[in-house]
Each structure stands twice: as C-alpha cells, then as structure tokens.
C-alpha positions in Angstrom: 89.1 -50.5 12.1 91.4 -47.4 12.1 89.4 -46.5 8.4 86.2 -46.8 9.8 86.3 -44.5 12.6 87.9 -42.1 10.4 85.5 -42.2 7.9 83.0 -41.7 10.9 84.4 -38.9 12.4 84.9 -37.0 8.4 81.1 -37.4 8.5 80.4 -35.7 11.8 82.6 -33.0 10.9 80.6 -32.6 7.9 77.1 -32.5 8.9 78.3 -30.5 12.0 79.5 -27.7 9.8 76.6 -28.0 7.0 74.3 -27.6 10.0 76.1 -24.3 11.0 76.3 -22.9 8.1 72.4 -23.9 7.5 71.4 -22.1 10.9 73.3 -19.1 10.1 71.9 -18.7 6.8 68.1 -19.6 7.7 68.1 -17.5 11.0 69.3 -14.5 8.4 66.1 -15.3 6.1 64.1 -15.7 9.3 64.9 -12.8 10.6 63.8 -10.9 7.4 60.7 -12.7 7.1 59.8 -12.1 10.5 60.7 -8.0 9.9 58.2 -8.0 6.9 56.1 -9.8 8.7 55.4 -7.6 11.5 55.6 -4.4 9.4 52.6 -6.1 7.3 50.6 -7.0 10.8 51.2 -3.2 11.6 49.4 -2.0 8.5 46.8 -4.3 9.0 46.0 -3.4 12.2 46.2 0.2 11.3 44.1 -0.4 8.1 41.1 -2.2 10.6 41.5 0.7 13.0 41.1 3.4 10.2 38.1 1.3 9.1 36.2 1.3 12.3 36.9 4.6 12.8 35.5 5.3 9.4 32.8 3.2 10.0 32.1 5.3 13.6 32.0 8.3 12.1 29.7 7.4 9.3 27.1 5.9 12.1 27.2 8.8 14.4 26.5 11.5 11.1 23.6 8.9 9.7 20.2 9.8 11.6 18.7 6.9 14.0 17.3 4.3 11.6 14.5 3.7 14.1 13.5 7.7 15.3 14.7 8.9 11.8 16.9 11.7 12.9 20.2 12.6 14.3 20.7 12.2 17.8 20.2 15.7 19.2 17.8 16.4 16.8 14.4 15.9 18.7 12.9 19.3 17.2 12.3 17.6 13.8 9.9 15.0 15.0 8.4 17.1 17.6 7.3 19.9 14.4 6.3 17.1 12.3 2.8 16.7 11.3 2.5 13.5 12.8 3.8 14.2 16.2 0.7 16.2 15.9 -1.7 14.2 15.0 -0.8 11.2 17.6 -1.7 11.2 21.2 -0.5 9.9 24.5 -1.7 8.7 27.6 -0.2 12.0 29.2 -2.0 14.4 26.7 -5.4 12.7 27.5 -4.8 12.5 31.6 -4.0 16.9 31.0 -7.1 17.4 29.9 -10.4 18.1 32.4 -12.6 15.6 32.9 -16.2 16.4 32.1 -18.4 18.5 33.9 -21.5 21.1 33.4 -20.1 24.7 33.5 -22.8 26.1 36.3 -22.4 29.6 34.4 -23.6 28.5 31.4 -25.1 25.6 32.0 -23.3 23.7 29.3 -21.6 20.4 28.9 -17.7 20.7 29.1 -16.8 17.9 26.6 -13.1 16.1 26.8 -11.3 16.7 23.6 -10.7 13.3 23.2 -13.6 11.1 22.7 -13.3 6.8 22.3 -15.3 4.9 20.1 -14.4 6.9 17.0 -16.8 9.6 17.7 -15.7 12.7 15.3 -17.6 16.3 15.4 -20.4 15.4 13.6 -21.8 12.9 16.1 -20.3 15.3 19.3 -22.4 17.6 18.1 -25.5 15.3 17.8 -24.9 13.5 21.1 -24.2 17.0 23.7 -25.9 19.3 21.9 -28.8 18.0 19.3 -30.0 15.1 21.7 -30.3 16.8 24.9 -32.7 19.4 22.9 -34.4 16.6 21.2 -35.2 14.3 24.5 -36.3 17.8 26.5 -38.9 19.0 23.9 -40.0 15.3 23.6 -40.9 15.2 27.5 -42.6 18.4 27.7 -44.4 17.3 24.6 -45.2 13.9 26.2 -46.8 16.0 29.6 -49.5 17.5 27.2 -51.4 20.9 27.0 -50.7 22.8 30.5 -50.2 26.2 32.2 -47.3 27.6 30.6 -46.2 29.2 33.5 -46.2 25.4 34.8 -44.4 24.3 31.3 -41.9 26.9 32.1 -40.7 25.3 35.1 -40.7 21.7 33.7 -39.0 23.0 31.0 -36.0 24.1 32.8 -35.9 21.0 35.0 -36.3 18.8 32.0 -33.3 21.1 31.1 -30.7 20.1 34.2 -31.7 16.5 33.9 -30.6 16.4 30.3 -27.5 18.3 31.1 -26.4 15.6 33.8 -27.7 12.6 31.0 -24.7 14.5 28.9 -22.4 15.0 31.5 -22.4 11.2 32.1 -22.3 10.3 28.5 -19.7 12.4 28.2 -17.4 10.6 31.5 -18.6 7.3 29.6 -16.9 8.2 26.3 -13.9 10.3 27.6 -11.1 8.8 26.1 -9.4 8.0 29.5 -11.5 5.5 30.3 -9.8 3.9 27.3 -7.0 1.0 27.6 -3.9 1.4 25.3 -5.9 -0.7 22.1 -8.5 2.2 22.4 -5.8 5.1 22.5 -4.1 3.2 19.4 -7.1 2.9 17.7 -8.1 6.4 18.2 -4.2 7.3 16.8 -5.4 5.1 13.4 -8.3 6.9 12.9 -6.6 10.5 13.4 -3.6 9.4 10.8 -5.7 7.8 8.1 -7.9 11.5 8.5 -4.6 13.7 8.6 -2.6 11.8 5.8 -5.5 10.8 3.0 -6.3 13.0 0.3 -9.6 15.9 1.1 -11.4 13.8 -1.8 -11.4 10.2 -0.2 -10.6 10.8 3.7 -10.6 7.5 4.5 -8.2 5.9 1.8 -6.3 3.3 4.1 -4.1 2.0 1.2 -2.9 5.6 0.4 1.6 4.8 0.9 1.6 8.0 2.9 -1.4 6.7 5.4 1.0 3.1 5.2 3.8 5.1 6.1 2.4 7.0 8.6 1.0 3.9 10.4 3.9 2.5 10.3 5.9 5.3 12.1 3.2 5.2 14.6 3.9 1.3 15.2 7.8 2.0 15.2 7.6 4.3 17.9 5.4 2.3 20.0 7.6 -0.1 19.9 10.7 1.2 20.5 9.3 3.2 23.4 8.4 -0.7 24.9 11.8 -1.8 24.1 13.5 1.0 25.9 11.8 -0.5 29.2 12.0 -4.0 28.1 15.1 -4.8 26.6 15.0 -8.7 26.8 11.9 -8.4 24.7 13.2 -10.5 21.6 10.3 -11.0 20.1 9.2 -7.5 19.7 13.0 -6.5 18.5 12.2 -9.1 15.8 8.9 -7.3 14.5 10.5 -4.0 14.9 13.2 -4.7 13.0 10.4 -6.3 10.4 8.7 -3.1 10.7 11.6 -0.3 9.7 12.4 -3.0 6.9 8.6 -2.6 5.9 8.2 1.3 6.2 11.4 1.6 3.7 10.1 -0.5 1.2 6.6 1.5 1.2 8.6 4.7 0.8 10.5 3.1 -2.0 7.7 2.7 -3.6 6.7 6.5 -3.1 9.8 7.8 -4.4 9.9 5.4 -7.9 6.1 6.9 -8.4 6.0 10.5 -7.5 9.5 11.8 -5.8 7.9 14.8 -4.4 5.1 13.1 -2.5 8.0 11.5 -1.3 10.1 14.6 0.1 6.8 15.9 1.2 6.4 12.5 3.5 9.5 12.6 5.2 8.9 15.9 6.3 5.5 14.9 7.6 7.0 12.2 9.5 9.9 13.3 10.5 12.7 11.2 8.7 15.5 11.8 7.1 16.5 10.1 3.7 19.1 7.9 6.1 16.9 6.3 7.9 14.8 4.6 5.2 17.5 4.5 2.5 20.5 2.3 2.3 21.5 -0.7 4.3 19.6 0.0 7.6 21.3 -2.4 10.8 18.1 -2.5 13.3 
C-alpha cells in the first residue's frame, strides 16, 4: 500500500516538472515565432501598401481609357478634328432659324440640314428651284404685257421665297430627334475621315475608329446622368474593347496612319493600348 502511493506520487512529480520545463521551453519558441511572425505581417502590409500606391500613381498618369486623355487635359479633344466634325443639340439650337433677309430678299438657310442634304442639293432646293418654278409660272400665264409680266414676275418671286423659307423650317436640323442628329454625325465622319478618292468608304479603320469614338462619347455622356444603366456600361465597355482592336489593326498595317488617327481623335496611346479596366 505504502509502495503504491509512492510510486504514485514519483509520477506526479515527474510529469509536473516535465510539463514545466515543456512550458518554459515552448513559450520561448513561441515567443520567437510570434516576433518573426509579426515582423513578416509588417512587410506584407507595407509591400500591399507600396503596391497600391504604385498602382495609384500609375492610374492617375495613364489618360482616361473612355475620353482618351489625362484628366485636365480637355484641350486635346476639343482641337481634335473630330470634335470638329460632330455636332450637338446646343450647336444646332445657336444657330437662327430660317427666315427671308427683307434686304435682299434671300433665303437664310440653317447650317445644319436633316435628311442628309449636302451643298449640292442646298443649292438645288433654295436657290435652283425657286428660279426654276418662277420662270415656269410666268411661262404657264402666256404672251402678255411685259409691263404686266413684270409685276407677276416679282410676285411669282415672294411666293417662291416663302415656298423656301418653309422648306427650309421643314428640313432645319432642329426639328430632328437625337437618331437624326446621330445620323447627320455618321454622315459628317465617314465625309471627314475617308480618303478624297472614295468619300464614302465606310470600312475605311479610321472612319471605324472615328465612329466608334462618336458612340463612346455618347455613351458615356448617358452614363454620367444614368449611372444604374447596366446595360449600356456593358456595351460601352464592349465598345472601348472594339475601338482598340480596330486601332490595332491600324498600327500592325501602316503605323503612321495610326499616329495620325490618334491625333484626329484625340487619344493617347494609353487609352487604346494595354490592359484597359472600363
């Protein structure tokens, strides 16, 4: 009995002072671990600060992937040759609406016509037709007095000139809705950007490029007012992809043409090369 319990008590005594000696040395090990630890954390987190400061940096020197330039930088698109060529609602809504200059006697024609009417058939509708349609009447009335003819001639005149006047109110381009303003923007860009020899080349990668721009801008102009518009973030984004890969394209054929595009447009080589985040 008396054996027992001192073979039971030797045992406590020995794990007791194992155990100490084991907490003693672990906590020292611990304690080194945990030193190293934190001194690796510490890096870490100033390694990931460095990095997004890095990364900061680098995004605010990189022009806008949408606008193409740096931010403060507004000049470059504004001399741009398609800044130009576009048109807005408030250009069109500046400019006087039609009348007949009483002085003259003339048609005042808007600048901006719908419908795709270019010089040529301005100049046939206000200025060949009127002529046409006045001779035509006094022809019509037959051999007369021509002091009679005289008369008839100029009021044949005045009613031609109001005929124009509201043709010309009919066609201004204000009357248009924004389809007919965009439309008008097509036609303008496909003149401006095709070669002299084939003015209307539509697959021309500076007339792609151009279009595209236009599209962009649209676009982000609507998303600056509606900013829950999903949908239309998606095809922008689809759209800046799109107008890179066409100027890709430029620069692998003819690297000039390409430099020359940018300028026209008013990128930057950021903002259609690289890894562009929409």
């Amino acid at each position: 009995m008396l054996g027992a319990q001192l073979a039971q008590c030797s045992r406590t005594l020995a794990s007791s002072s194992s155990a100490r000696a084991a907490s003693l040395h672990t906590s020292a090990v611990l304690q080194a671990v945990s030193t190293r630890t934190r001194k690796t954390q510490r890096t870490l987190k100033a390694n990931v600060q460095r990095r997004e400061e890095l990364q900061r940096q680098a995004q605010q020197s990189r022009p806008h992937v949408v606008l193409g330039y740096k931010a403060g930088d507004e000049a470059k698109w504004q001399n741009s040759d398609l800044a130009k060529v576009l048109i807005t609602e408030e250009d069109i809504r500046a400019t006087p609406e039609p009348s007949v200059d009483p002085a003259s006697g003339t048609v005042q024609v808007p600048p901006f016509l719908n419908y795709g009417i270019g010089e040529k058939e301005k100049e046939a509708l206000f200025e060949v037709l009127p002529r046409l349609s006045q001779h035509g009447q006094i022809q019509a009335r037959g051999p007369a007095d021509p002091r009679a003819i005289s008369g008839v001639y100029a009021q044949k005149g005045l009613e031609e000139q109001k005929k124009a006047a509201m043709l010309a109110r009919m066609v201004d381009l204000r009357n248009a809705n924004a389809r007919g303003i965009a439309f008008e923007n097509r036609r303008r860009i496909v003149a401006a950007f095709s070669e002299p020899e084939n003015p209307t080349d539509t697959g021309r990668p500076e007339v792609q490029a151009a279009l595209a721009t236009m599209r962009i801008r649209n676009l982000w102009d609507h998303l600056s007012r509606c900013k829950r518009d999903i949908a239309n973030r998606r095809s922008l984004r689809k759209l800046v992809h799109e107008r890179a890969k066409i100027l890709r394209y430029l620069k692998s054929v003819d690297e000039d043409r390409y430099d020359r595009i940018l300028e026209r447009l008013g990128l930057e080589r950021g903002a259609v090369e690289g890894e562009l985040v929409v």
